[in-house]
Backbone as JSON Lines, residues from 0, in Angstrom:
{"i":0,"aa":"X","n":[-6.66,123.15,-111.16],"ca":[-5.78,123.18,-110.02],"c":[-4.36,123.47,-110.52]}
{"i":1,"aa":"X","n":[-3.49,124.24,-109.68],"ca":[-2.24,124.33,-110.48],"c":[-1.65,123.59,-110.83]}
{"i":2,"aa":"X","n":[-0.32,123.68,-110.61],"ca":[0.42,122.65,-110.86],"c":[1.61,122.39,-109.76]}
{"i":3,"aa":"X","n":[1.59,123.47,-108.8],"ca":[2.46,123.51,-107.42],"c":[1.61,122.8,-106.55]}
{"i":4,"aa":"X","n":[-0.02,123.31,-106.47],"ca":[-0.85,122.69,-105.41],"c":[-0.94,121.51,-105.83]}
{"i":5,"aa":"X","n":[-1.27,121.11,-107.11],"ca":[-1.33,119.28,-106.89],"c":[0.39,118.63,-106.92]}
{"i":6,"aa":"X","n":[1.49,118.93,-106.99],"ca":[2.16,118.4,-106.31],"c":[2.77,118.19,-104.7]}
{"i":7,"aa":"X","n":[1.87,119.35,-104.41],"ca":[2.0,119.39,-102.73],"c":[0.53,118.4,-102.26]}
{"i":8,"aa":"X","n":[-0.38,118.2,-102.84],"ca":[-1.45,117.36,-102.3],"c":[-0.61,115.59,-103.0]}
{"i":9,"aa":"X","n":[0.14,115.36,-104.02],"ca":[0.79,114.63,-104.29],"c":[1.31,113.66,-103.11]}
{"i":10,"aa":"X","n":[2.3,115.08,-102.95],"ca":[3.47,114.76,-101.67],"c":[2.54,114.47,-100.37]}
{"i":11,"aa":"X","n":[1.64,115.18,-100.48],"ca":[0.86,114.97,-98.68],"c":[0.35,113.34,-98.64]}
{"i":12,"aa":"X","n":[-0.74,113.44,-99.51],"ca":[-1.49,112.34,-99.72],"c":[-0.9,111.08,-100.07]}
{"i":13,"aa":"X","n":[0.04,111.07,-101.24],"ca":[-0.09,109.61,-101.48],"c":[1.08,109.01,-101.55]}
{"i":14,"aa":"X","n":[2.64,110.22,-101.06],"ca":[3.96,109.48,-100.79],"c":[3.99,109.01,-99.47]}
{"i":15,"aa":"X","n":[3.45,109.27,-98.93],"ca":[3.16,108.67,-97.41],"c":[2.78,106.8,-97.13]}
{"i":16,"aa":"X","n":[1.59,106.89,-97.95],"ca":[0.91,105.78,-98.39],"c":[1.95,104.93,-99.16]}
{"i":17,"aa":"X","n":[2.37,105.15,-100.11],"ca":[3.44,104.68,-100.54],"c":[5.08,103.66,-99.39]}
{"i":18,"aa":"X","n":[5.06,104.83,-98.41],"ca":[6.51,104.37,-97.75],"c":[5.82,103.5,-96.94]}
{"i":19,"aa":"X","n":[4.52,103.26,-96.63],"ca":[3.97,102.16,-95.35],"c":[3.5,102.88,-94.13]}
{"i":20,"aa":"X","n":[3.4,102.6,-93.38],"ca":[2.99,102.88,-92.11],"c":[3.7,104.03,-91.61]}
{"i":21,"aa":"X","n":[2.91,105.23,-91.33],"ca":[3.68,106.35,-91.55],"c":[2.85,106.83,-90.51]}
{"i":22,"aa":"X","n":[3.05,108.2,-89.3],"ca":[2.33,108.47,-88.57],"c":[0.51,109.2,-89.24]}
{"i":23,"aa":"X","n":[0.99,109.64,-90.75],"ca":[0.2,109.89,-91.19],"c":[-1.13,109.31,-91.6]}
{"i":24,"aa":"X","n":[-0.78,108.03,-91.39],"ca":[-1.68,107.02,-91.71],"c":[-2.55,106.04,-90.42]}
{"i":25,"aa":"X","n":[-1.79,106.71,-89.4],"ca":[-1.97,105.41,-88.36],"c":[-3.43,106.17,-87.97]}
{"i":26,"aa":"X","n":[-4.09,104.63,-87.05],"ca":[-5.28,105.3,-86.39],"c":[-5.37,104.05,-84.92]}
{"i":27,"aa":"X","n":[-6.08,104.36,-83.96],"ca":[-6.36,103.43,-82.93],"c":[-7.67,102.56,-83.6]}
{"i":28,"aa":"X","n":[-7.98,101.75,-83.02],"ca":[-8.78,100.71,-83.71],"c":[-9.36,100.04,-82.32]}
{"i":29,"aa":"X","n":[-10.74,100.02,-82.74],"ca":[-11.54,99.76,-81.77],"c":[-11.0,98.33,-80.72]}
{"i":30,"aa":"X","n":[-11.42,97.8,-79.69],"ca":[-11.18,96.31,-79.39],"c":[-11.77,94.78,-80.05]}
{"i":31,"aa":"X","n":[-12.83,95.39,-80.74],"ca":[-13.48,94.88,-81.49],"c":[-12.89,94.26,-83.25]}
{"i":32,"aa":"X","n":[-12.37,95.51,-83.6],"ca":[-11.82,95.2,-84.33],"c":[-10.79,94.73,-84.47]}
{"i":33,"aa":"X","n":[-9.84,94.97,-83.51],"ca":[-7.85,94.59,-83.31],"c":[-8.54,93.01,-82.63]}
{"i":34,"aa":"X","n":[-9.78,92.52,-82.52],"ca":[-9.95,91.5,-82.07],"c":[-9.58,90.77,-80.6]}
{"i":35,"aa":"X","n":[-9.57,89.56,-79.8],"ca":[-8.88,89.17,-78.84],"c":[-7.52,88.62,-78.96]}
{"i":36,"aa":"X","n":[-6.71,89.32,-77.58],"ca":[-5.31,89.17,-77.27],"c":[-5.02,88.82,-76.36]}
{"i":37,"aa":"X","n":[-4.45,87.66,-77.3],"ca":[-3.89,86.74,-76.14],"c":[-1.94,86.85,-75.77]}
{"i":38,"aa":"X","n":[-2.35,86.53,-74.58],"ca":[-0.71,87.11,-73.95],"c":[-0.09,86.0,-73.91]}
{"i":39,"aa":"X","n":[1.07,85.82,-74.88],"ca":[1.88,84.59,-74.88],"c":[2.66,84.26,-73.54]}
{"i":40,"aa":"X","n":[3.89,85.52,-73.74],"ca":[4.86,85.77,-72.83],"c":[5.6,87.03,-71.94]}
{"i":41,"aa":"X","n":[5.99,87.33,-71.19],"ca":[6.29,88.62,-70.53],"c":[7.82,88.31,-70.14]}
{"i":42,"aa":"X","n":[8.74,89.2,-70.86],"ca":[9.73,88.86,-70.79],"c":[10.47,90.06,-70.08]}
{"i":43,"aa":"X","n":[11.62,89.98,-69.05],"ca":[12.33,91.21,-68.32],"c":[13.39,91.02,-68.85]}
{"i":44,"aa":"X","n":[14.04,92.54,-69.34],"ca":[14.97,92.58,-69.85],"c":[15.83,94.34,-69.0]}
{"i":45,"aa":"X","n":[16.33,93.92,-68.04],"ca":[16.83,95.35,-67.81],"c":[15.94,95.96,-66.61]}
{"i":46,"aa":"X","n":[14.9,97.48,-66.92],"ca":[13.86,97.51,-66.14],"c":[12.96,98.1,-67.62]}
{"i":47,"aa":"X","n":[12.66,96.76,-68.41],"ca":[11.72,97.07,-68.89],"c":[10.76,95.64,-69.54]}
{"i":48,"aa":"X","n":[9.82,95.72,-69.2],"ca":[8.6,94.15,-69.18],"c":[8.17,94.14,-70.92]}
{"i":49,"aa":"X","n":[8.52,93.27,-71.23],"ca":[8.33,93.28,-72.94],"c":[7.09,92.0,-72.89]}
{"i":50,"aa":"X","n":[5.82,92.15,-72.96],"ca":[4.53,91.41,-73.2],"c":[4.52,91.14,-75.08]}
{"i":51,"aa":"X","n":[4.56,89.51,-75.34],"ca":[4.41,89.19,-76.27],"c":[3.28,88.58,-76.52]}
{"i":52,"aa":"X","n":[2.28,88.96,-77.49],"ca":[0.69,88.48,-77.91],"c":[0.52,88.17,-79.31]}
{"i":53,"aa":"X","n":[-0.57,87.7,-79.12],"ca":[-1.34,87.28,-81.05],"c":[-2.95,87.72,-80.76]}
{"i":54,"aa":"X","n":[-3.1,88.38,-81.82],"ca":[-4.56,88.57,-82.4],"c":[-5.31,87.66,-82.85]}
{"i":55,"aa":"X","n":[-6.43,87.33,-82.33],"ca":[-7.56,86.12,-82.57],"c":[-8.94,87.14,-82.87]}
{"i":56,"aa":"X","n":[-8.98,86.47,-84.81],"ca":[-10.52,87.17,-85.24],"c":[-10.18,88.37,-85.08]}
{"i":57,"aa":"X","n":[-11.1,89.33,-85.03],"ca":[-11.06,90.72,-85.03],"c":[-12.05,91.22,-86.63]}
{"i":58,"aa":"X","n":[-11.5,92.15,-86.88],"ca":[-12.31,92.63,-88.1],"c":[-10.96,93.05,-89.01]}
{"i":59,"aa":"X","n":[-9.92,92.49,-89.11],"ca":[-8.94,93.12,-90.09],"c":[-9.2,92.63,-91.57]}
{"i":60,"aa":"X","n":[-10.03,91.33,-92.0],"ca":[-10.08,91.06,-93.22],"c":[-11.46,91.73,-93.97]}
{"i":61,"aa":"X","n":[-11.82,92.89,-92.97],"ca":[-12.94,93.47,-93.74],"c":[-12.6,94.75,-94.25]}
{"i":62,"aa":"X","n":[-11.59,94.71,-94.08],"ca":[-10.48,96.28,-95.1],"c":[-9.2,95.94,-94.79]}
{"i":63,"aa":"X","n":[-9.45,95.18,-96.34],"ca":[-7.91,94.97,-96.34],"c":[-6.32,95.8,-96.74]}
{"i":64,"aa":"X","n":[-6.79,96.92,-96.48],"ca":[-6.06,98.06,-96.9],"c":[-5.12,98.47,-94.68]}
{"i":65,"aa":"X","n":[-6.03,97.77,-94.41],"ca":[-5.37,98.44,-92.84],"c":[-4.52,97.1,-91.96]}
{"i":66,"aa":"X","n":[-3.87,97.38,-91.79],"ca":[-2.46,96.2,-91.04],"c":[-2.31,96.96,-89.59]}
{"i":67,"aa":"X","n":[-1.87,95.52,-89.21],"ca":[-1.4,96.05,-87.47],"c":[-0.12,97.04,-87.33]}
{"i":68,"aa":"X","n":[-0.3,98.16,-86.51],"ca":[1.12,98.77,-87.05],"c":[1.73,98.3,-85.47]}
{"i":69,"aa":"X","n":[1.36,98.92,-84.33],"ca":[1.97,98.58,-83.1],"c":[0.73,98.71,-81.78]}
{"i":70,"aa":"X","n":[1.23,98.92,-80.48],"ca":[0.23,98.88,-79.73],"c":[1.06,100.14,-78.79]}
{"i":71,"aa":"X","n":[-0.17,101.23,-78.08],"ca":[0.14,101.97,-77.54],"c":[0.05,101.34,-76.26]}
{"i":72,"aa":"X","n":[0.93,101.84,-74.86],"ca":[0.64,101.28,-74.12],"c":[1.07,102.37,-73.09]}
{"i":73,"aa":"X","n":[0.64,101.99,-71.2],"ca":[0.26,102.87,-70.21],"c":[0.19,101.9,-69.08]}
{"i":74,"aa":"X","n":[0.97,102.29,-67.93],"ca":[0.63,101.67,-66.45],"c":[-0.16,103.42,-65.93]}
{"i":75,"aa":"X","n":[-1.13,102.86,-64.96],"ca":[-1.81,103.39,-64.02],"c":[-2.42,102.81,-62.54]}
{"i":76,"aa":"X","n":[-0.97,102.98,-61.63],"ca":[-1.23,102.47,-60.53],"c":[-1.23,100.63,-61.12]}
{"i":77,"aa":"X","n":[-2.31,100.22,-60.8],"ca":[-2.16,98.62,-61.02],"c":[-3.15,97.88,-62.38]}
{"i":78,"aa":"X","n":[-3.11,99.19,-63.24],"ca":[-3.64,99.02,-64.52],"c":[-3.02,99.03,-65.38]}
{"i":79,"aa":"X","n":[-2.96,98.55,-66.18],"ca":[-2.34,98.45,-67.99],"c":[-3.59,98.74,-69.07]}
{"i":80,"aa":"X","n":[-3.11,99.93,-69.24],"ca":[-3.45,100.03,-70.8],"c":[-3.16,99.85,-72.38]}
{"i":81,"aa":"X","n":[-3.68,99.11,-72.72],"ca":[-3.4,98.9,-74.46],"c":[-4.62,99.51,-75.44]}
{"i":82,"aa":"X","n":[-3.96,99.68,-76.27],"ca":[-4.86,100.09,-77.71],"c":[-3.74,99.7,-78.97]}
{"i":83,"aa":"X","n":[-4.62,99.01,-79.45],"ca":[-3.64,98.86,-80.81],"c":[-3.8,99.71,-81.95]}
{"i":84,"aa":"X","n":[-2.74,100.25,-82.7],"ca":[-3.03,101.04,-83.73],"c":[-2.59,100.72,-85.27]}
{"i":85,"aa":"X","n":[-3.65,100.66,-85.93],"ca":[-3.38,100.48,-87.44],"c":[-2.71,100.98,-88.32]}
{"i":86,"aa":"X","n":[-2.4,100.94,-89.57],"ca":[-1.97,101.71,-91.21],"c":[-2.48,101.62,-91.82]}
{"i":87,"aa":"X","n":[-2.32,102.29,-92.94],"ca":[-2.35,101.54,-94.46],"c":[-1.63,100.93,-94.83]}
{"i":88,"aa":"X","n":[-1.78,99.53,-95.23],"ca":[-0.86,98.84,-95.68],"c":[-0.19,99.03,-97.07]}
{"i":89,"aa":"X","n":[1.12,99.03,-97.19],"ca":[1.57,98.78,-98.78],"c":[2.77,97.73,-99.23]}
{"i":90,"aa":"X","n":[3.77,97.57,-99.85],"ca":[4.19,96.62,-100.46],"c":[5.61,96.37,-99.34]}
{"i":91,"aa":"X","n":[6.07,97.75,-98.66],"ca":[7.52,97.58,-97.91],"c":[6.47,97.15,-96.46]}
{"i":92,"aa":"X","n":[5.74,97.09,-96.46],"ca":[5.27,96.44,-94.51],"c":[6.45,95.08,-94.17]}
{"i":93,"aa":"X","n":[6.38,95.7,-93.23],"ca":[6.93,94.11,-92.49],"c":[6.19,93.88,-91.81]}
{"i":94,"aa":"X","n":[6.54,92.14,-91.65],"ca":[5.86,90.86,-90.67],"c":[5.56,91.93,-89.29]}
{"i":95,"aa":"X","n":[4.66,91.76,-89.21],"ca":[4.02,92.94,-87.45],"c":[4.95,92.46,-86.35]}
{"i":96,"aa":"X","n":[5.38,93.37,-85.33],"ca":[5.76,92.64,-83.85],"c":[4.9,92.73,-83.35]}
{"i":97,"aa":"X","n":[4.27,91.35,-82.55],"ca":[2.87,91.87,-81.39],"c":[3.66,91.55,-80.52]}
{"i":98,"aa":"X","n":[4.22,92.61,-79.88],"ca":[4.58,93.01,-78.4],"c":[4.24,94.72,-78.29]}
{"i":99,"aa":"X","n":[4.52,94.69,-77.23],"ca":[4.61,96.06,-76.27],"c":[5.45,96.05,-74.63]}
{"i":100,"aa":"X","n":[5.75,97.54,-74.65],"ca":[7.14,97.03,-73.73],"c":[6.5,98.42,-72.67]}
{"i":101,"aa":"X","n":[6.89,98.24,-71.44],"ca":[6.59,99.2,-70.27],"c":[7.56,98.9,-69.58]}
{"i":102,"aa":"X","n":[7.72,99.97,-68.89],"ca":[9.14,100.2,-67.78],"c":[8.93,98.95,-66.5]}
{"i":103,"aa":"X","n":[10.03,99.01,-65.44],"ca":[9.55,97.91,-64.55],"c":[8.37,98.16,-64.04]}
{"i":104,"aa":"X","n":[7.99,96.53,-63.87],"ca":[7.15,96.29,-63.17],"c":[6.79,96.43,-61.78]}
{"i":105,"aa":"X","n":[6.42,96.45,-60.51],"ca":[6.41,96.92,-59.72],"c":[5.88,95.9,-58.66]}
{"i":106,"aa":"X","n":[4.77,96.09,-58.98],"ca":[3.42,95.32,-58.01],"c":[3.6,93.85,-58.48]}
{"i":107,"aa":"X","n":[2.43,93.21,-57.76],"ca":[2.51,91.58,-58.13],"c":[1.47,91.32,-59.03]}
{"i":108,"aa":"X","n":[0.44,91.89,-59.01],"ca":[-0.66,91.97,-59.98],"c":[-0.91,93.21,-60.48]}
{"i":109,"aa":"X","n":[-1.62,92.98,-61.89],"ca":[-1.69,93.84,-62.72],"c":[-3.35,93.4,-63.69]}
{"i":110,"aa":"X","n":[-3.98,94.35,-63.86],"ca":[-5.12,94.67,-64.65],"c":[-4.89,94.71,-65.93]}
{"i":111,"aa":"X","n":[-5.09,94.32,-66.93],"ca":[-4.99,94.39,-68.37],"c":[-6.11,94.91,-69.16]}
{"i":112,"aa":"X","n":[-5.87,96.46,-69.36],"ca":[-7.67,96.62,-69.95],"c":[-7.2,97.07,-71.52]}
{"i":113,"aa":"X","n":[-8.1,97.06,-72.81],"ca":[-8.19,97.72,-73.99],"c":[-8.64,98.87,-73.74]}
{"i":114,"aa":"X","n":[-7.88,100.26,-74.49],"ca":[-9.02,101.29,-74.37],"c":[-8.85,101.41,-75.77]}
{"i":115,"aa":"X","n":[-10.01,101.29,-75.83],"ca":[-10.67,101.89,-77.33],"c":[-10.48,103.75,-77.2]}
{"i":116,"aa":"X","n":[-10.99,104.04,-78.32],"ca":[-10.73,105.3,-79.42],"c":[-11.34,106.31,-78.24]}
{"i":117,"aa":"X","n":[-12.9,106.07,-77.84],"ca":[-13.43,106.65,-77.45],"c":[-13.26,106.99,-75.83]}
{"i":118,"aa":"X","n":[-12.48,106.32,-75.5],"ca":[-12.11,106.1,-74.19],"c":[-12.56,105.16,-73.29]}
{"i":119,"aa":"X","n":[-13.45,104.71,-73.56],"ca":[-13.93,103.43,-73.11],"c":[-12.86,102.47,-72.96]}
{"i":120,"aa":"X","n":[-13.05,101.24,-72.03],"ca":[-12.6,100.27,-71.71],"c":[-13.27,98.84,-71.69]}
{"i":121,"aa":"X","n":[-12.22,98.02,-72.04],"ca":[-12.48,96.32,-71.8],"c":[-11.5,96.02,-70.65]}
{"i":122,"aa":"X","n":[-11.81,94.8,-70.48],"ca":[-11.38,94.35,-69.2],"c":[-10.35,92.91,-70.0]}
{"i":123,"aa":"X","n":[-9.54,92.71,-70.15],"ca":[-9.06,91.79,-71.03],"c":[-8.05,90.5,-70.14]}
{"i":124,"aa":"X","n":[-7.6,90.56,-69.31],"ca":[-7.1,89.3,-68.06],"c":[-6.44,90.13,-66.92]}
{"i":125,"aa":"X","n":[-5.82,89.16,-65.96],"ca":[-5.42,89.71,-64.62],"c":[-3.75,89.12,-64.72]}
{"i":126,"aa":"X","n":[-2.74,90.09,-64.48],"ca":[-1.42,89.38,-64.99],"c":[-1.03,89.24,-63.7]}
{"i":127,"aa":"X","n":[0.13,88.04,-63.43],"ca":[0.62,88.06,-62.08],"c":[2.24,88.44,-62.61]}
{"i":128,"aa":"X","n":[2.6,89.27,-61.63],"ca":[4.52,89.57,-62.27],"c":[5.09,89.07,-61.44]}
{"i":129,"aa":"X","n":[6.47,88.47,-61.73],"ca":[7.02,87.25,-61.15],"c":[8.38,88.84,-60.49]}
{"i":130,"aa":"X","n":[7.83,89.13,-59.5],"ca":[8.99,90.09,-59.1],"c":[9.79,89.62,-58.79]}
């Protein structure tokens, strides 16, 4: 191999890995695995709903190479969507935030589902918003 191409597979592959959680690294992670989430608190700040949670069990200590990086998130009509998405972990990670933040709230109830990778869904609680 030359010596230009393996410093460009260098640079692709493994300085990435190196800086932490990098888009290059991230992936969605089943519900199964990101485990159950539980919703501490829902806090309004402005017009935007900041939901604070913790992960119970899951499958993260069966590769320990992958850390929580953040959670994607989605209103639809009177649904909420989450998926959480992973890294590779390395030595600069920081302590995870488990929150996720969505614009105002609207309605009085709200659906809380996981969508997994595949598009599938869980059904995960029923939120009431204190309008």
């Amino acid at each position: 191999m030359s010596k230009p191409l393996t410093s460009l597979l260098f640079a692709i592959l493994v300085i990435p890995l190196l800086l932490g959680c990098t888009w290059f690294t991230t992936e969605e992670v089943t519900h199964s695995f990101a485990g159950d989430i539980e919703l501490l608190t829902l806090e309004k700040i402005d017009d935007q709903s900041i939901f604070n949670f913790k992960l119970n069990g899951g499958e993260w200590g069966n590769n320990s190479a992958l850390i929580f990086r953040d959670v994607k998130s989605s209103v639809e009509g009177k649904n909420i969507y989450i998926t959480v998405r992973s890294c590779v972990a390395s030595g600069r990670d920081k302590k995870p935030n488990y929150q996720f933040k969505l614009g105002k709230l609207t309605l009085e109830w709200y659906t809380l589902y996981y969508k997994n990778p595949d598009g599938s869904t869980v059904k995960l609680t029923d939120i009431k918003n204190e309008i």
